[in-house]
N, C-alpha and C positions, 0 to 999 in steps of 0.2 A: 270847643266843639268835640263830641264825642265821634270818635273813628266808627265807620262801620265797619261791623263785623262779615267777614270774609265765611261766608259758609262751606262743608265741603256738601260735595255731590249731591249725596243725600237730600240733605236738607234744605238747600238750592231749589231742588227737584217738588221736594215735599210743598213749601212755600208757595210755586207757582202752581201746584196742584190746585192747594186748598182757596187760590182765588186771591194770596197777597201779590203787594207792592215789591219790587226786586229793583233795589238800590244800584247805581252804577258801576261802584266799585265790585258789589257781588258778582253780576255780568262780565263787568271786565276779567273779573275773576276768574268764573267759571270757563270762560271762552278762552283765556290765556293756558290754564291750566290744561283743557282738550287738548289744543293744541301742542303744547310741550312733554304732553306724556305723564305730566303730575299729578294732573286729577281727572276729570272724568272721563269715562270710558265712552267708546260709541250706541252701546246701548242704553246708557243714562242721559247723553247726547240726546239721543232720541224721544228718550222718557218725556226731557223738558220738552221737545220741538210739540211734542203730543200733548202736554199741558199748556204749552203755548198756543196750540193752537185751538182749543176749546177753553181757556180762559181766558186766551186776548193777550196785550201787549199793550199798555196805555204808551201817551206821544214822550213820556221821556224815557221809558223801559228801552221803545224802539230806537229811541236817540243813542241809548245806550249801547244797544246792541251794535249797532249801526257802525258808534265809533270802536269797539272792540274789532268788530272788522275789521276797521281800517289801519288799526294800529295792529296786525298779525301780520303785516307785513311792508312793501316796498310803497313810499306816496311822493307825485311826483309832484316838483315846488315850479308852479310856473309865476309865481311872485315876480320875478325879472319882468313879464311882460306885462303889456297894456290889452284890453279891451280881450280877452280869452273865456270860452266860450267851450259849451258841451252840448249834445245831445242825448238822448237815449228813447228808444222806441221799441214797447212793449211786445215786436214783432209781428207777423202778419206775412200775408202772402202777395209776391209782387214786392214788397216793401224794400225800394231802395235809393232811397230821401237822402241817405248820408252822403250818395255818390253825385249826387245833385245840389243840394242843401250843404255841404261842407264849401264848393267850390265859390257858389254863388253868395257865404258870407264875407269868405277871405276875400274874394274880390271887393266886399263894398266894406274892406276894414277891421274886421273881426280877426280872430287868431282861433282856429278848432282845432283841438288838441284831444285825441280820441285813441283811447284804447276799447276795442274791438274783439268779440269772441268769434269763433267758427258757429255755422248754424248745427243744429241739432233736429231734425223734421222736415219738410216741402220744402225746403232749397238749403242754397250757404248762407250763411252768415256775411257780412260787408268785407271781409279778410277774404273769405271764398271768391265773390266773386270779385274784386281787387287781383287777385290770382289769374282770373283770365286772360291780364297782360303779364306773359312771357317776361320773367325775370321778379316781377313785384315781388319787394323785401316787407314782411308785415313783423322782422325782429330787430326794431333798429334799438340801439343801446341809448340808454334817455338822453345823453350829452345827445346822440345824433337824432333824437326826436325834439328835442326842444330847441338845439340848430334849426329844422326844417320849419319848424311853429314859427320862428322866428323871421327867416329866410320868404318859406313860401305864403305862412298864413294859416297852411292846414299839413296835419301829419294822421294817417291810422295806423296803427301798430297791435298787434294781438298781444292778447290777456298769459302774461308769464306766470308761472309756478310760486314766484315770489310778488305776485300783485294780489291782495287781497286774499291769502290762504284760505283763512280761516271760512268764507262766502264757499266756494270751490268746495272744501272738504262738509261744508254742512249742509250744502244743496243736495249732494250729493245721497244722505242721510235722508234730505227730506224726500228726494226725487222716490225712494224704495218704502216710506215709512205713510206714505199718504198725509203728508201736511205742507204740499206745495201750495196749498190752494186758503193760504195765512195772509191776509192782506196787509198785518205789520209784520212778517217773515218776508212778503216782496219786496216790502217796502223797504226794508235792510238792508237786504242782499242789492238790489236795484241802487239804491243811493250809497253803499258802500262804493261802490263802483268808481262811482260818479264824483264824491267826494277826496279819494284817492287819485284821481286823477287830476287834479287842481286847479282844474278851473274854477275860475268866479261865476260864471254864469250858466243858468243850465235850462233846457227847456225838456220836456218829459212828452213825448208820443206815446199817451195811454191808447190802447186800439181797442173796440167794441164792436161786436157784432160777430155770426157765425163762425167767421179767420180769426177771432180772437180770442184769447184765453178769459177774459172778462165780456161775457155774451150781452151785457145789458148796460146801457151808457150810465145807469145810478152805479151799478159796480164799478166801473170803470173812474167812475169822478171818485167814487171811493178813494180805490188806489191811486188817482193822481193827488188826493190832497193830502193823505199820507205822506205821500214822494215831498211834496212842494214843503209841508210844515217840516219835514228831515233838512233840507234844503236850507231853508230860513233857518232854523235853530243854529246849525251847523254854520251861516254867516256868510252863506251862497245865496245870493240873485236868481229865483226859481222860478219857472211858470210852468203849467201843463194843458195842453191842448188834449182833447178825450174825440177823437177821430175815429173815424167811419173803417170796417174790416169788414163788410157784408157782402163784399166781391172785391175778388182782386184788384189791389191797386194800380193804377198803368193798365197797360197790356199784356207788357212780359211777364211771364213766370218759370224762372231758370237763369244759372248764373250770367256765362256771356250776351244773352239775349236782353237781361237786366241792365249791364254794363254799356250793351246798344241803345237803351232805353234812357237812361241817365243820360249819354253823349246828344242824344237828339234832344231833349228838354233841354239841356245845357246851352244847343243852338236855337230856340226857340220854336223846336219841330214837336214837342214831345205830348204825349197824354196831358190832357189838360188839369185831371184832377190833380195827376203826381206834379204838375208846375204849382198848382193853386196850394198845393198842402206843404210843399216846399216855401213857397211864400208866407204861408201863413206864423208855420216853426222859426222862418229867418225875419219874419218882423220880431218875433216874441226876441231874440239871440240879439239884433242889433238895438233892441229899444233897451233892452236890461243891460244889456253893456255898456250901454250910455256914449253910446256912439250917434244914436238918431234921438230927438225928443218925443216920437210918436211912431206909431206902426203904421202911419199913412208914410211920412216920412224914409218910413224900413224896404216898404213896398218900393217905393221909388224907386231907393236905391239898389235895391235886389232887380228891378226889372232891367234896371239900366245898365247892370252888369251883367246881366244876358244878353240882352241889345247890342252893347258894342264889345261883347266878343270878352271881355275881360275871364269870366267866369270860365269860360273853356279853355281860355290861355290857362287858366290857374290850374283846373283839373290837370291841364298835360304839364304843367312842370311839376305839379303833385306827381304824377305815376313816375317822370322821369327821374324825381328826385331818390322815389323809394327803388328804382333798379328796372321799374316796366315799363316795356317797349311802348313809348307814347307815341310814336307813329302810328299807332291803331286807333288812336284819338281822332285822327283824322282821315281815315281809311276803317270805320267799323268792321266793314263785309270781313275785315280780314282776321274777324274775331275768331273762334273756337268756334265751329259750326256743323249740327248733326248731318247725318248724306243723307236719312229720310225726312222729308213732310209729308203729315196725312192732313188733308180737311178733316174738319167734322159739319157735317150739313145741317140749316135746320131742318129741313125737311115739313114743315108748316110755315105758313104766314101770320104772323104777328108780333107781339112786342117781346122783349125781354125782359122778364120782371124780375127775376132773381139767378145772382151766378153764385152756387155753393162757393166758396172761396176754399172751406176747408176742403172740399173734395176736388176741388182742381190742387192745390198742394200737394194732396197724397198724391192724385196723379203724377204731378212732375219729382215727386220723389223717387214712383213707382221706376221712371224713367231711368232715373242715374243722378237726380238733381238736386237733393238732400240726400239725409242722412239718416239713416234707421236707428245706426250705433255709431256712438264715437269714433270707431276707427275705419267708418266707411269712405271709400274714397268718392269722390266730386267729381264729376261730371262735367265738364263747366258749358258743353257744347248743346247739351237736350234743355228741354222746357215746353211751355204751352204758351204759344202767341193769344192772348184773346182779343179777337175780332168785334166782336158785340160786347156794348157795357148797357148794364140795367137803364132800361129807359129807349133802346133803339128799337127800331121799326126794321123787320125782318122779312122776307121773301123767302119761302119752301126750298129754292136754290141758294139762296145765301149761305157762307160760310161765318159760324157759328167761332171759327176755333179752329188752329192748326197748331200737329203736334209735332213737333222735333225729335227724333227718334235717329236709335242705331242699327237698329231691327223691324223686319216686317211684322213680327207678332210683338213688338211692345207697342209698337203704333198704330198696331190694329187694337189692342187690349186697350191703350189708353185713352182713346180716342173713343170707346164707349163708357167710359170712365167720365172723361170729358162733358161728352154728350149728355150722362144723368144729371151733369151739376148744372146745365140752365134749363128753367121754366120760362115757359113761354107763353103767354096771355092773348086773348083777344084784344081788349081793351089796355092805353096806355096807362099805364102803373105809374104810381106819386117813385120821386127818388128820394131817398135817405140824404140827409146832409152830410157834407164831409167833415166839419166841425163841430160837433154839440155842444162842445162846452169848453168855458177859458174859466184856467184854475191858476190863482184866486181871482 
């Protein structure tokens, strides 16, 4: 068999210009070399991401890429265990399924094993708000991350310097260069991740709609079958749910208010959608594990570990294991909490047919509760409670929305912020599904 030939930069670059095939070892190549300083530079970096991203990436280019990622740096072997499990979710506002959805697998069996970024826009990231319990360690060292896998069932730990470099330094590239918006570039950077992290099993929360980076459920299925063929090749157990972002998910939006909201679903108090879509991600995690033979079966088990209290035992020896005061598990009020609430009124009678998602986001960003820039600090105490979900019947006096605030003019500012992102109808409005589609 003849070797391939390893091209430099140039010629790398020129190839995927002109519309060729780009062999594995050349990628590996080219990606190893970036990185070590050998071969190509950040602006040929770029050249390619820009030729990749108007020529495409066919499914073993990406596979390629994929694994060059993952071999740039540290992958964690959780081979020792049985039945281990991922998720990842394409983000979204409200979105906090992992705080829910991690507890509620480990309890009926599973092992979720999750490494975790900081948010970046309309709130934290699942390490963020994790952080609202006083003391939570999200750097534990893998020996004491795959103890806890082991131990509790579920561990999240933030994304290090030496996990997946190569993703980190070339997002980075893409975030400035205009070619974030590459569905086999997502699809890389997203399953390097994931891959890296070692679990067998993985299920993928593609998000569509307004709050979501992918506006339209065909794009969305797009990029989840991308994700899932990465997945499979790669010799991972994958599925993908392409789910509803066209108003905030839950009610909370903001870190400790999220963390309130996860505790209360946990005890069977919570937003029905954020139970139902938890449900949905932990049939797909306990059926591919090969722990249940069906997703009726997964259901079962996932309801019944919120029913007799399992799942929220689990959450709090989760926090208490990573270092955070799990007393707050059981006492929420005593979360991080803002000194202002403002209502937002409707001020008319009738339905709610549409809640911007992304402009309630920016809202609670506007607040303290995202992040503009990477070195913004978090807030963990502001956010927007919302009150009305698309579909309810409204009173002139009803409150629409209340804002958690540290100031009388951010909560008077946000709060007509607020107020522009729901539309209100005479006539009661059809609701959007929360799940559109199961990939494959």
């Amino acid at each position: 068999m003849t070797a391939t030939r390893v091209l430099r930069p140039y010629d790398f670059i020129q190839k995927k210009r002109d519309g060729g095939k780009m062999g594995e070892e050349e990628i590996r190549s080219f990606v190893a070399g970036y990185m070590d300083g050998t071969g190509a530079t950040d602006y040929q970096m770029s050249a390619f991401l820009m030729a990749a991203f108007f020529r495409g990436l066919d499914r073993e280019e990406t596979l390629a890429l994929t694994r060059a990622y993952v071999e740039s740096g540290q992958v964690l072997d959780l081979g020792g265990l049985a039945h281990t499990v991922d998720k990842h979710s394409t983000g979204g506002v409200g979105d906090k399924t992992t705080l829910v959805l991690g507890p509620m697998v480990a309890a009926a069996g599973a092992r979720l094993a999750k490494i975790s970024g900081r948010g970046l826009g309309h709130t934290g990231g699942t390490i963020d708000k994790l952080e609202s319990f006083p003391g939570f360690r999200s750097d534990l060292a893998p020996e004491e991350f795959l103890a806890q896998v082991q131990r509790v069932g579920l561990a999240v730990i933030g994304q290090t310097k030496d996990f997946v470099p190569a993703d980190a330094r070339i997002y980075a590239l893409r975030d400035v260069t205009a070619t974030v918006e590459s569905i086999p570039l997502i699809a890389a950077s997203v399953m390097s991740k994931k891959l890296a992290s070692g679990a067998r099993s993985i299920v993928l929360d593609v998000k569509t709609g307004g709050g979501a980076f992918m506006h339209t459920p065909e794009k969305a299925a797009e990029l989840a079958r991308a994700m899932v063929e990465i997945g499979e090749l790669a010799g991972r157990h994958t599925a993908a749910l392409v789910t509803d972002m066209d108003q905030p998910l839950g009610r909370a939006v903001g870190n400790a208010l999220e963390v309130a909201e996860a505790i209360a679903t946990l005890k069977g108090q919570g937003p029905l959608d954020l139970f139902e879509l938890c449900l949905a991600l932990g049939s797909e995690l306990l059926t591919l594990s090969g722990l249940v033979d069906s997703r009726d079966a997964a259901r079962s088990a996932l309801e019944g570990a919120v029913k007799s209290g399992r799942a929220l035992e689990t959450f709090r020896r989760f926090v208490a294991a990573q270092g955070g005061d799990s007393s707050l598990v059981d006492h929420p009020q005593a979360l991080p909490a803002a000194p202002l609430l403002q209502a937002v009124r409707a001020g008319r009678a009738g339905y709610v047919a549409a809640i911007n998602a992304e402009g309630v986001g920016r809202a609670a960003m506007l607040l303290g509760a995202g992040r503009a820039r990477k070195g913004d600090t978090i807030d963990p105490a502001v956010g927007v409670e919302i009150l009305a979900k698309v579909g309810d019947p409204i009173g002139p006096r009803d409150d629409l929305a209340v804002v958690h605030a540290r100031t009388p003019g951010a909560a008077t500012d946000v709060a007509a912020l607020v107020s522009s992102a729901f539309r209100i109808v005479s006539e009661k409005p059809s609701v959007r599904p929360l799940v559109f589609a199961r990939i494959p």
